[in-house]
N, C-alpha and C positions, 0 to 999 in steps of 0.2 A: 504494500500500500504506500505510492510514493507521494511525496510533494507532489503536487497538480499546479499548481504558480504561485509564484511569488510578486507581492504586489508592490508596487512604492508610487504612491499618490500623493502629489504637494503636502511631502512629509509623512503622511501615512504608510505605516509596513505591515505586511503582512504575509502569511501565507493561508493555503488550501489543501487541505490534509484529506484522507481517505480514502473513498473506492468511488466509483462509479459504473452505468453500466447504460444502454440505450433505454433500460426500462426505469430505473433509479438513480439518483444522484444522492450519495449518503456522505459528500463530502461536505469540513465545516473548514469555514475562515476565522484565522484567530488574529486578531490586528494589534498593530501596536502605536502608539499616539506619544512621541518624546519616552517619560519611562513608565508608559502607562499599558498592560495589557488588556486588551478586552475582548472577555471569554475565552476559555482554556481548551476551546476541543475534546475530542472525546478520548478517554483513557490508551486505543487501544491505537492512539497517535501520539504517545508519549513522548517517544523518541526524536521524531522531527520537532513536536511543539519546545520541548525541553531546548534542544539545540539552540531555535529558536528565538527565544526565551534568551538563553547565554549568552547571546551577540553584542546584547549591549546591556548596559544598568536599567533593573528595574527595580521600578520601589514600590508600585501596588498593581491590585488587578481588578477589573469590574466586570461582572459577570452580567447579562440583561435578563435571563431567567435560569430556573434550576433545573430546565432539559439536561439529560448526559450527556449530548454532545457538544454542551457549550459548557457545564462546570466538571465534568468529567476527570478534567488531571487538577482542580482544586486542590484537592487531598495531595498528592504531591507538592506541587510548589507551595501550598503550605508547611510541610515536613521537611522538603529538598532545602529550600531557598528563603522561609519565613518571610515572607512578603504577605502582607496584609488585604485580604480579599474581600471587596464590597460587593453585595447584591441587592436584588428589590428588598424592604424588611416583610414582603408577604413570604417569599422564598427561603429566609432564613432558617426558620424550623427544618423545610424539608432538606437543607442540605446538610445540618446539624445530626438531624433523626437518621438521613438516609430514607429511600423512598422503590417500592416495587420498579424494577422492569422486566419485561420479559424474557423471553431465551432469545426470540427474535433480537432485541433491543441489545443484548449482552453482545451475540452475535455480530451483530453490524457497530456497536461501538466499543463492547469491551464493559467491562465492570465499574459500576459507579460506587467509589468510597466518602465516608463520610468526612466532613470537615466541617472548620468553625469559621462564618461569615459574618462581617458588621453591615448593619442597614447601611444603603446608601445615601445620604442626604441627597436634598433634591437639586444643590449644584455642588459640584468638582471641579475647586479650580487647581490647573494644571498648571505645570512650566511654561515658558514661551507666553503668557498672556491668553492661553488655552480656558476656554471655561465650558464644560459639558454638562447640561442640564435632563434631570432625568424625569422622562415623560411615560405615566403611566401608560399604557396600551393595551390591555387584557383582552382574550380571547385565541389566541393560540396555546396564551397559560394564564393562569391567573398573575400571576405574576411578572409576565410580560411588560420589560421596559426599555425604551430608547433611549437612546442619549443622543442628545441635540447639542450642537455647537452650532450657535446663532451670528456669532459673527463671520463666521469662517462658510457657514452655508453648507455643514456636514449634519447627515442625522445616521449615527449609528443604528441600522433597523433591529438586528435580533432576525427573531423570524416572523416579523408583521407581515411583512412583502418577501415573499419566494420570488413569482414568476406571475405571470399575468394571467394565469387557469392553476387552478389546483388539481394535482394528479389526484389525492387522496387526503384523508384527516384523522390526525389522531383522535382516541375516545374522547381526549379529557379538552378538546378544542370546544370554542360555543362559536360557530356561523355569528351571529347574532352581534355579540360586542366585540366580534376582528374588525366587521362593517364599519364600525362607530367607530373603531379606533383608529382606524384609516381615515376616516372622514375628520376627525380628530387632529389628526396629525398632517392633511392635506390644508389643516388653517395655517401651519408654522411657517415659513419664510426657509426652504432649505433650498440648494442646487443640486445637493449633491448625496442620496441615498447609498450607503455603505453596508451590502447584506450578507448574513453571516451566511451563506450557502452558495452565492452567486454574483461573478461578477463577470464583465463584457472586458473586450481588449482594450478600454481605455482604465480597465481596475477599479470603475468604479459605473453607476448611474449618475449620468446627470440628465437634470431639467432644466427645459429654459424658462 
C-alpha cells in the first residue's frame, strides 16, 4: 500500500496513503499546515504517515472526526512523539473509550487504539499568522468538523464533500444534516476546499 501523492499547496503538505481500486477508493490524506498535523490516517498507514510526520517539527495535531481512518495512528504519535492531539469535544469520549468496527473496517484500515484527546476550541491560532477556525458540520459523524482559514480562503473539509455523487453510506451517517451542513458551510467565504480523501492535479479544489 504505497504513497498515492504527495501534495505541496501555497504551503500546505501533505500526502495520500492507502489502496484503491476502480470500485473503491479507501485512500486518506493527512496534511500538514507549518507544525501542525491534521488527521493521522488510518493505522494500517503507519509507516509512511510516521515518516511523514518526521520530516519536519511538529508540535500538535487536529483531528476533524473520530472515523479510523483519520484518528487511526493517534494512539501512536501520542506514545511515539507526545504531541498533543485536539478533536471535536463530541468525539473525545469515543477516542478515549475506543469504539466498534468491523472486520471489514479492520481490514481496509487496520486496528483503531485508544488514546487521550483535548477539545478543540473553536479557533487555533497557528504560526505564520495562520488562524483555523472550527466549524461544526454533522452528518457524516456526529462529530464532524472543518477547519476554516478565512483569510487564506482554505476550508479543511474532513469528509463533508467526497465527490459530487455518493457511491455508498455508512450506518451511523444522517442524509438529512450532511445537507444543512453543506449549505452551512457554502455561506463561509473559502476558495479553496482541502479533502481528506481526494484531491485533483492542482492538490487541491478551488472555486471561483
Amino acid at each position: 500500500m504505497p504513497v498515492f501523492e504527495n501534495i505541496d499547496f501555497e504551503g500546505i503538505e501533505g500526502i495520500r496513503v492507502g489502496r484503491t481500486n476502480r470500485a473503491l477508493n479507501t485512500t486518506c490524506i493527512v496534511y500538514r499546515l507549518g507544525d501542525t498535523i491534521i488527521d493521522t490516517g488510518p493505522s494500517n498507514q503507519w509507516a509512511h504517515v510516521k515518516k511523514f510526520i518526521e520530516e519536519r517539527d511538529v508540535d500538535q495535531v487536529m483531528i476533524t472526526h473520530h472515523h479510523e481512518d483519520h484518528s487511526g495512528n493517534g494512539s501512536r504519535i501520542q506514545q511515539e512523539m507526545a504531541r498533543p492531539i485536539y478533536m471535536p469535544p463530541s468525539g473525545v469520549d469515543k477516542v478515549r473509550k475506543g469504539f466498534h468496527t468491523s472486520l471489514t473496517q479492520k481490514r481496509t484500515w487496520g486496528s483503531f487504539r485508544a488514546f487521550e484527546a483535548e477539545g478543540i476550541p473553536e479557533e487555533m491560532p497557528l504560526k505564520d499568522g495562520i488562524l483555523l477556525k472550527a466549524v461544526h458540520a454533522p452528518g457524516h459523524s456526529h462529530d464532524m468538523t472543518c477547519f476554516l482559514e478565512p483569510n487564506r480562503g482554505w476550508l479543511f473539509s474532513g469528509d463533508v464533500y467526497i465527490a459530487s455523487r455518493t457511491k455508498y453510506f455508512r450506518y451511523d451517517e444522517n442524509i438529512h444534516d450532511q445537507i444543512a451542513s453543506l449549505e452551512r458551510l457554502l455561506q463561509f467565504d473559502f476558495e479553496t476546499l482541502l479533502c481528506s480523501h481526494q484531491s485533483d492535479r492542482s492538490r487541491a479544489f478551488q472555486y471561483p
